[in-house]
N, C-alpha and C positions, 0 to 999 in steps of 0.2 A: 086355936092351937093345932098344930100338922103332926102330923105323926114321925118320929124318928125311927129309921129303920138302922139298925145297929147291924145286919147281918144280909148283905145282898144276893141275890141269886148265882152272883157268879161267884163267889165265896163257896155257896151251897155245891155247887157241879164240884168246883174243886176240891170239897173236902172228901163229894162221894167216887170222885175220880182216883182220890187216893188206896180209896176202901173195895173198888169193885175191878175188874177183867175189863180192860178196855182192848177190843179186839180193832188191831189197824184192816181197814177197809178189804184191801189185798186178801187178807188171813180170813176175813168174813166172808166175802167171794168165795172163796175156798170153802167153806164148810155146804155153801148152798147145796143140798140136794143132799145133804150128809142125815140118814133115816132118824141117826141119834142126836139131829139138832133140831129147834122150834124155833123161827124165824118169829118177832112178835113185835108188829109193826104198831106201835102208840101213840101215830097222826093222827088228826080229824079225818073224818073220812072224806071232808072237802078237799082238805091234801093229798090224800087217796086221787081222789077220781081228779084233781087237776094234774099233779104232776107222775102218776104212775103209782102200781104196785110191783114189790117184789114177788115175784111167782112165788104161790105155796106159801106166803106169809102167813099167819093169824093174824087180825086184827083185834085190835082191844084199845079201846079209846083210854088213855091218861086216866081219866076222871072214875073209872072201872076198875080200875089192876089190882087196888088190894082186896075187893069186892068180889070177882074171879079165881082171886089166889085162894082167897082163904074157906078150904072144904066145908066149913060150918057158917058159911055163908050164903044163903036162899041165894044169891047172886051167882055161885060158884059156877067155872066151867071145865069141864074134865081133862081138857086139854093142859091144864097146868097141874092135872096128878100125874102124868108120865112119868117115869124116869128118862127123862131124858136134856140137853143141856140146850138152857133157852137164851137166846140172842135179843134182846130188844133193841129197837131201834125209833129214832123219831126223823126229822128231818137234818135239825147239823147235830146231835150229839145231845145237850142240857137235857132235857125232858128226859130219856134214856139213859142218861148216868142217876138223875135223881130215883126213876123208876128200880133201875139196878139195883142200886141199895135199898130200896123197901122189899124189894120180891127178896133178896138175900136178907136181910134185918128179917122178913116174916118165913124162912128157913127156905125157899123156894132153893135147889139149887141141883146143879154147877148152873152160876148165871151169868152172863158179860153184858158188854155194849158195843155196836159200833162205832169209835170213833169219827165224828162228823157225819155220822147218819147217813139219810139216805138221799141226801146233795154226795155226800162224797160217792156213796156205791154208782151215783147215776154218772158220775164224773168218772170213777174208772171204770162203766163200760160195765157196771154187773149186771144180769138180767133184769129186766125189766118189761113189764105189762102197761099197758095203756089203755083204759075205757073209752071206745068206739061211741 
C-alpha cells in the first residue's frame, strides 16, 4: 500500500505565502546593509559555497531554525533575541516562506521573505560574495 499525500508542498508555501511579508527582491536589495534588518540565509551550506553568499547574512541551516529561535532551547542563538526585523531567505523562495511562518507562528517578529530567494537577488545584481 503507498502512501497518499492529501496536502503537497506547494499547497503548503502557498498557504504560508498568504500568512507571511513576502518582500519583492528589489525592496530586499534595499534593506541590505539596513542596522535594523538580519539577513537569514537557510541554504545548505553546499549552496552557500557553490553559488555565493549574501554579504553579512547569517546562516542557519532549515533543519536548525526552530531550535535557534526558541530562547529555552540548549540550541539557541542570540542573534535571533534582537529586536530587530529578520529577512529569510533560501534559494527560489519555498523553503523561506515555510520557515517565515514558523519563526512568526513561534512569535519571532517583524519577519518576511524574499520572494524567489537568492536566484532572484543573484539575478537582479544584489551583492554578493563568492568562496575563493
Amino acid at each position: 500500500m503507498s502512501q497518499t499525500i492529501t496536502k503537497h508542498v506547494a499547497d503548503l508555501v502557498a498557504e504560508a505565502e498568504r500568512e507571511i511579508e513576502t518582500l519583492p527582491v528589489d525592496g530586499a536589495i534595499g534593506l541590505h546593509g539596513d542596522p535594523g534588518v538580519i539577513f537569514v540565509d537557510l541554504r545548505d551550506i553546499r549552496e552557500l559555497d557553490r553559488e555565493g553568499r549574501v554579504p553579512g547574512a547569517f546562516h542557519c541551516p532549515r533543519g536548525m531554525l526552530e531550535f535557534w529561535i526558541d530562547p529555552a532551547s540548549p540550541y539557541h542563538k542570540p542573534v535571533f533575541a534582537q529586536d530587530k526585523k529578520y529577512v529569510f531567505f533560501c534559494a527560489a523562495g519555498a523553503r523561506s516562506a515555510l520557515a517565515t511562518l514558523t519563526a512568526k507562528r513561534m512569535g519571532l517578529a517583524p519577519v518576511a521573505h524574499v520572494g524567489g530567494g537568492f536566484g532572484a537577488w543573484k539575478k537582479a545584481g544584489g551583492p554578493i560574495e563568492i568562496k575563493v
